[in-house]
N, C-alpha and C positions, 0 to 999 in steps of 0.2 A: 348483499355481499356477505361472504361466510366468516370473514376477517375481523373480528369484533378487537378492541382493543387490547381485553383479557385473553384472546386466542394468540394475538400477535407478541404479548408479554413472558404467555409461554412457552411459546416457539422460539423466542428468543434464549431461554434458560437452555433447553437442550443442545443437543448434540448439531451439527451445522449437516453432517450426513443425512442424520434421523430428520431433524426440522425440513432439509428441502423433498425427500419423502412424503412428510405432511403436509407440506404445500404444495404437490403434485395432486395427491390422494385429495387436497379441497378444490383445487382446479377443476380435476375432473370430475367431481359433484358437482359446482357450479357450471359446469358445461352440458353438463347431460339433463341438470334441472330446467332447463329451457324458458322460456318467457313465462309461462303457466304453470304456477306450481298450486296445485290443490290444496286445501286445508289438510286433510287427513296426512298427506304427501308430505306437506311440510315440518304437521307435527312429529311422523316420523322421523325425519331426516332432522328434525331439534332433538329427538334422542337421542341418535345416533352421535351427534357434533356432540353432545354433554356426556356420551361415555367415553368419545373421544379426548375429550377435552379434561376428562380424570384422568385417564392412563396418560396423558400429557403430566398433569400435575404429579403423577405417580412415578414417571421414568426421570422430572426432575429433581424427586426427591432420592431415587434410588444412585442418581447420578452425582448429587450430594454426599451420602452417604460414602456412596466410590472414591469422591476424592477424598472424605475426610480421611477414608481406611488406606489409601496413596500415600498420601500426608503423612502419617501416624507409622506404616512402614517404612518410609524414606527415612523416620526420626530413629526407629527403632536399628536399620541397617548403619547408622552412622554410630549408634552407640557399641552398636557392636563390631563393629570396624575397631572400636576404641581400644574396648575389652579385649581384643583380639590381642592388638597391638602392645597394650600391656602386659598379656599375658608370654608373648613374643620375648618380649623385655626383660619378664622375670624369667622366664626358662632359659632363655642366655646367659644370664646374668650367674643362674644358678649352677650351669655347666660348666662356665668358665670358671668360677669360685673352683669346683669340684677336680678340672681340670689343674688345677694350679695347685692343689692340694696332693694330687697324687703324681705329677708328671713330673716330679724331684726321680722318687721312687722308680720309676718305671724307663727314665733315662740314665739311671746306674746302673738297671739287672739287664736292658734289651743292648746300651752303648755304652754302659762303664764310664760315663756320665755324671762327676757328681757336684752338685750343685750344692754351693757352701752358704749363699744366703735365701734368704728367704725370699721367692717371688713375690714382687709388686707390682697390682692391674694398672695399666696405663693407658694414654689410646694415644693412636699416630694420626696424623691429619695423612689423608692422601687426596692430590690435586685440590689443594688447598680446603677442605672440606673434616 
């Protein structure tokens, strides 16, 4: 049987698409290897299973790799969701300063407008929030 223990542990790391692929691709070597397999036969076909069975060991490193670089993107788009959001934060923060500095001015000369104290920022709750 082509199923060694170490073949089945790393079919098991892979991918579920890719792994049932590999256990096609050994069925159908064990199907066509027939009752009789020659020495020379078999030493090939034990190549073959041990290069196979590195690019197994190889796709579930690289598949490792994938998600640590997943991982490490999802951490990096959350911070910067952050950054974002503060940045958000301070340029409103900064306009409306800006806005409250000049909008005395600018409703005396457009509406004759004139405001006697000084505005102060406040916030309104709307639907309770």
């Amino acid at each position: 049987m082509l199923f060694t223990v170490e073949v089945i542990e790393e079919l098991q790391k892979i991918e579920t698409q890719l792994r049932d692929v590999f256990i096609k691709v050994f069925k159908a070597i064990e199907n066509t290897i027939g009752e009789v397999v020659k020495r020379k036969d078999f030493i090939e076909l034990k190549r073959e299973f041990q290069t196979l069975a590195t690019l197994v060991k190889e796709l579930a490193k690289a598949q490792k790799r994938t998600e640590k670089a997943v991982e490490e993107l999802t951490h990096a788009l959350k911070e910067t969701r952050q950054m974002v959001g503060n940045l958000s934060d301070t340029v409103g923060y900064t306009l409306k300063d800006r806005a409250m500095k000049a909008l005395p001015a600018i409703l005396f000369e457009r509406f004759g407008i004139n405001i006697k104290e000084r505005l102060v920022r406040k916030y309104i709750q709307s639907n309770g929030k």
